[in-house]
ZAMARGU-4260 file (C-alpha; in steps of 0.2 Angstrom, whole numbers, plus 5000, padded with zeros to 4 digits):
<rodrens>
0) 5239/4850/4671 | 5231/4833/4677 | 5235/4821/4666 | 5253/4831/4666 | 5251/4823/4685
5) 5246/4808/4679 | 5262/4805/4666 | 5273/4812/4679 | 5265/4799/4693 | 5266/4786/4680
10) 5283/4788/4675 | 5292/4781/4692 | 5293/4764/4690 | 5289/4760/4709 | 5272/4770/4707
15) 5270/4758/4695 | 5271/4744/4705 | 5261/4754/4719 | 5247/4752/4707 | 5247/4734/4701
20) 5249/4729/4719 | 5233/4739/4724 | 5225/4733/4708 | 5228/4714/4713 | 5222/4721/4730
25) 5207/4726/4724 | 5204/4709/4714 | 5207/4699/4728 | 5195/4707/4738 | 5183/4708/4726
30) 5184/4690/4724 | 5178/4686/4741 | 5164/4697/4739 | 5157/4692/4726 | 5160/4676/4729
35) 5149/4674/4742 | 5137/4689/4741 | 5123/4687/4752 | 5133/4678/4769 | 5121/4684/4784
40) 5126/4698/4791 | 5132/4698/4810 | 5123/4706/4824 | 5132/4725/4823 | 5133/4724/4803
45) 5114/4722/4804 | 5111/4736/4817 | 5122/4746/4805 | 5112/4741/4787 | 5093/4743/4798
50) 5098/4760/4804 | 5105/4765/4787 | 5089/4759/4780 | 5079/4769/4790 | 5087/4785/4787
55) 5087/4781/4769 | 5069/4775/4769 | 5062/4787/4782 | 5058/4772/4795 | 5057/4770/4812
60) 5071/4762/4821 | 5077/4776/4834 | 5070/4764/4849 | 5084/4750/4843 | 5098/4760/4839
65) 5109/4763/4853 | 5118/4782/4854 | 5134/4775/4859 | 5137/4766/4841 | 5144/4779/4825
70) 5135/4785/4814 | 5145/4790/4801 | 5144/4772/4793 | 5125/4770/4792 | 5123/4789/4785
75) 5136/4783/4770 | 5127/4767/4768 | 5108/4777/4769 | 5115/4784/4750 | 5118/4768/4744
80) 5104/4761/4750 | 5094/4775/4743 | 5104/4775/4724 | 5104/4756/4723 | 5093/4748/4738
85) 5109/4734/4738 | 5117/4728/4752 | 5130/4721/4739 | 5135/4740/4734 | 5136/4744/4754
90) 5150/4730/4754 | 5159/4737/4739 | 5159/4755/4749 | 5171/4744/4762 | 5180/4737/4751
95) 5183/4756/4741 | 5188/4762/4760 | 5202/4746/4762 | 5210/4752/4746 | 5209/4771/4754
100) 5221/4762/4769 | 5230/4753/4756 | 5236/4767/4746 | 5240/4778/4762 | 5252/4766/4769
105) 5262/4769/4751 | 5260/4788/4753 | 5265/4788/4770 | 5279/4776/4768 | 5287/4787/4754
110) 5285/4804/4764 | 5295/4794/4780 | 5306/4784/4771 | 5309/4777/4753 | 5300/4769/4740
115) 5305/4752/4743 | 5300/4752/4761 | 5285/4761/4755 | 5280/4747/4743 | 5285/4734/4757
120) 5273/4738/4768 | 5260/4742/4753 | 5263/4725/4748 | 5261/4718/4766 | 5242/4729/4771
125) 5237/4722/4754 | 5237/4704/4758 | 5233/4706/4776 | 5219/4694/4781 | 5210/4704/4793
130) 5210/4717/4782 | 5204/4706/4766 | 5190/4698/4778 | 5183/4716/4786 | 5183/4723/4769
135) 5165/4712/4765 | 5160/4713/4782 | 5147/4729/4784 | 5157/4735/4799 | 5169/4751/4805
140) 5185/4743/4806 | 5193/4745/4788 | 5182/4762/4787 | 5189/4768/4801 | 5207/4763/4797
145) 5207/4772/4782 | 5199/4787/4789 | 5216/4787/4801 | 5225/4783/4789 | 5220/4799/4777
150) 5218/4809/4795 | 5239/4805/4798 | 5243/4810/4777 | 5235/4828/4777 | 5245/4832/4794
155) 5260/4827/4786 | 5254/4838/4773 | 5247/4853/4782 | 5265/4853/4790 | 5272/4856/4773
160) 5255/4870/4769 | 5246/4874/4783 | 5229/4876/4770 | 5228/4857/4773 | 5223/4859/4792
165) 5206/4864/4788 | 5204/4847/4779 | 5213/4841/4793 | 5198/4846/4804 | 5186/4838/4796
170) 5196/4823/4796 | 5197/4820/4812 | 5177/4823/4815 | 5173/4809/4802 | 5184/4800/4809
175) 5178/4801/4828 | 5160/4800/4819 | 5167/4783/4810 | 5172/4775/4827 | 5172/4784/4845
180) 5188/4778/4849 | 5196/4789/4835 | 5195/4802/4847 | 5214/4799/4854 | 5218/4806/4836
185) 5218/4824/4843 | 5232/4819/4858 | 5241/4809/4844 | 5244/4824/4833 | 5247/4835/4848
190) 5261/4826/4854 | 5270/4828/4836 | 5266/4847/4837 | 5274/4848/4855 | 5289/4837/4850
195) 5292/4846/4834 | 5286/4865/4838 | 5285/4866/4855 | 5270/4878/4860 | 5272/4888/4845
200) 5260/4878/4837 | 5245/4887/4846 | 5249/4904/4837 | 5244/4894/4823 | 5229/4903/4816
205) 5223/4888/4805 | 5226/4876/4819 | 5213/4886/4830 | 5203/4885/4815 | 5207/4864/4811
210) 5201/4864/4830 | 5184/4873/4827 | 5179/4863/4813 | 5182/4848/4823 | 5173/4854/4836
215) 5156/4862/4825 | 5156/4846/4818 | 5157/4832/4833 | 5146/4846/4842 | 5132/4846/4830
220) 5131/4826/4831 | 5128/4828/4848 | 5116/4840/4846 | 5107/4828/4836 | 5109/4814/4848
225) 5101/4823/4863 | 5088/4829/4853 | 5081/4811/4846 | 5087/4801/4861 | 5084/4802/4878
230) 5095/4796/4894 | 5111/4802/4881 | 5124/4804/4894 | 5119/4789/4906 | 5120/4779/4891
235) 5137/4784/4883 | 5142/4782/4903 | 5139/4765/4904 | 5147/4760/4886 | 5152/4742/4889
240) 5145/4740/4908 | 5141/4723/4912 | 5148/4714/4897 | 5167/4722/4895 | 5176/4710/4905
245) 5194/4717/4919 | 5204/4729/4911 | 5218/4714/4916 | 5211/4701/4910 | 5205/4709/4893
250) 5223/4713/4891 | 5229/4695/4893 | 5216/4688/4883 | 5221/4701/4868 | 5240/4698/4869
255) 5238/4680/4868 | 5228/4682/4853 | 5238/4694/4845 | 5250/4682/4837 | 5235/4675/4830
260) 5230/4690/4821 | 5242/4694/4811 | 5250/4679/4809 | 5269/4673/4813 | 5277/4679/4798
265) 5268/4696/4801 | 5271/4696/4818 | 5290/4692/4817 | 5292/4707/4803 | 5281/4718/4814
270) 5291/4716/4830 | 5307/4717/4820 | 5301/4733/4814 | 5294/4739/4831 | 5308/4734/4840
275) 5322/4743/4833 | 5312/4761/4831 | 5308/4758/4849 | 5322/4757/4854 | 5331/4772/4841
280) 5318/4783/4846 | 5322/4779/4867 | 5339/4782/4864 | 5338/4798/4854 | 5322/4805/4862
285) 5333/4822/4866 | 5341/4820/4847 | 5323/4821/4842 | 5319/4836/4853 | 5331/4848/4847
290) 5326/4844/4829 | 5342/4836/4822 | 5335/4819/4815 | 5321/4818/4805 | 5320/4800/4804
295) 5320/4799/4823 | 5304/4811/4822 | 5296/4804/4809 | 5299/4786/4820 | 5293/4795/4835
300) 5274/4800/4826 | 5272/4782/4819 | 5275/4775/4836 | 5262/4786/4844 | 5252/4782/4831
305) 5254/4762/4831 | 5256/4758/4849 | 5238/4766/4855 | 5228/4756/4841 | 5237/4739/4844
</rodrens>
């Protein structure tokens, strides 16, 4: 039945190309990290490698490592250290979690829309530079990136079955315990479910459930972080004070560098994107409430998705 799958996958001639492109991808990246395999690492890639050593080593570093930073990423590394005591093989973890991101942007496109779009934006994440450089860089930006991104494919898919929201659940835990920020994921969702079900999502029985595993899960981190740390609360409270600059200010300073990031030609076929879907999804907002365009929906949850992580 699985390599029946595989034929059937392999047959359509844009999963084809789906795969060379995230073949290439993977080359390219690849390149660069072998390329230069032992660059030194930056301040919070070597809090994350010393911690993950010590939890795969048993050692002491509890005193340096600050509560406030995720743990998920050092635990992942701590295996890898421990299999092949290689920081090298940490990097090609990252590199395995861009190629995650990657393939969701096709499998996400192709649910939305078509193929060809699909394959656009596939071809577009592939040879994104911040991506490529973050992918050999011992850091929770691409991990965390493809946590959402697989987080966003199995909703789409627990829409169509509801057993998916149970992996759903655990989804949205890794990705909370990949990056703190992650945690916006749950009003992200619930938006969808309001615009598209109204409140009779919360008779839902395997929602409830997505929601407890969610909750066991983020729970018994905490429980760990109070029992091996002290000041916990006074210490996540003061996340950034005395070094994040004016709300303001930041903004400015992140808006003037945005064009930067992504570069013109990706900003110009970014905002000719945005623009437009903005725009549909303002104009047909009571459209999309009574159910009557899909497209309009489906526009509606990337927005909600894109516009919070920008």
């Amino acid at each position: 039945m699985f390599k029946d799958k595989i034929n059937k996958f392999l047959s359509d001639k844009y999963n084809k190309i789906f795969l060379a492109i995230l073949i290439t991808a993977a080359l390219i990246r690849l390149y660069f990290l072998f390329s230069n395999p032992y660059q030194p690492l930056w301040w919070d890639e070597s809090e994350y490698a010393n911690k993950a050593k010590s939890i795969a080593f048993n050692t002491e570093y509890n005193d340096l490592w600050s509560p406030r930073k995720p743990i998920l990423l050092p635990l992942l590394s701590s295996i890898i250290f421990k299999i092949f005591e290689s920081e090298l093989m940490v990097k090609l973890l990252i590199v395995i979690f861009s190629l995650i991101t990657i393939s969701m942007v096709y499998f996400i496109g192709k649910k939305f829309y078509e193929k060809k779009i699909a394959l656009i934006a596939t071809l577009f994440m592939s040879v994104l530079w911040l991506d490529i450089f973050f992918s050999n860089r011992l850091l929770t930006d691409v991990p965390s990136a493809a946590l959402v991104a697989l987080t966003m494919f199995s909703f789409i898919k627990a829409k169509e079955n509801n057993n998916y929201f149970y992996l759903l659940g655990i989804l949205i835990a890794l990705s909370y315990l990949m990056r703190v920020a992650n945690i916006m994921l749950i009003g992200i969702l619930l938006i969808n479910l309001l615009i598209t079900e109204r409140l009779s999502f919360l008779k839902n029985k395997k929602i409830w459930t997505s929601a407890i595993i969610t909750a066991v899960i983020i729970g018994s981190y905490f429980i760990w972080l109070f029992t091996n740390y002290e000041n916990v609360v006074e210490r996540l409270a003061t996340l950034g004070e005395g070094v994040t600059p004016p709300f303001i200010s930041s903004l400015f300073s992140y808006l003037s560098r945005f064009p930067s990031y992504l570069t013109i030609p990706f900003l110009i076929t970014f905002l000719f994107g945005l623009i437009p879907m903005l725009i549909n999804v303002i104009l047909g907002f009571d459209i999309m409430l009574k159910g009557k365009d899909k497209e309009l929906t489906n526009s509606s949850f990337l927005l909600a998705w894109i516009l919070p992580y920008l």
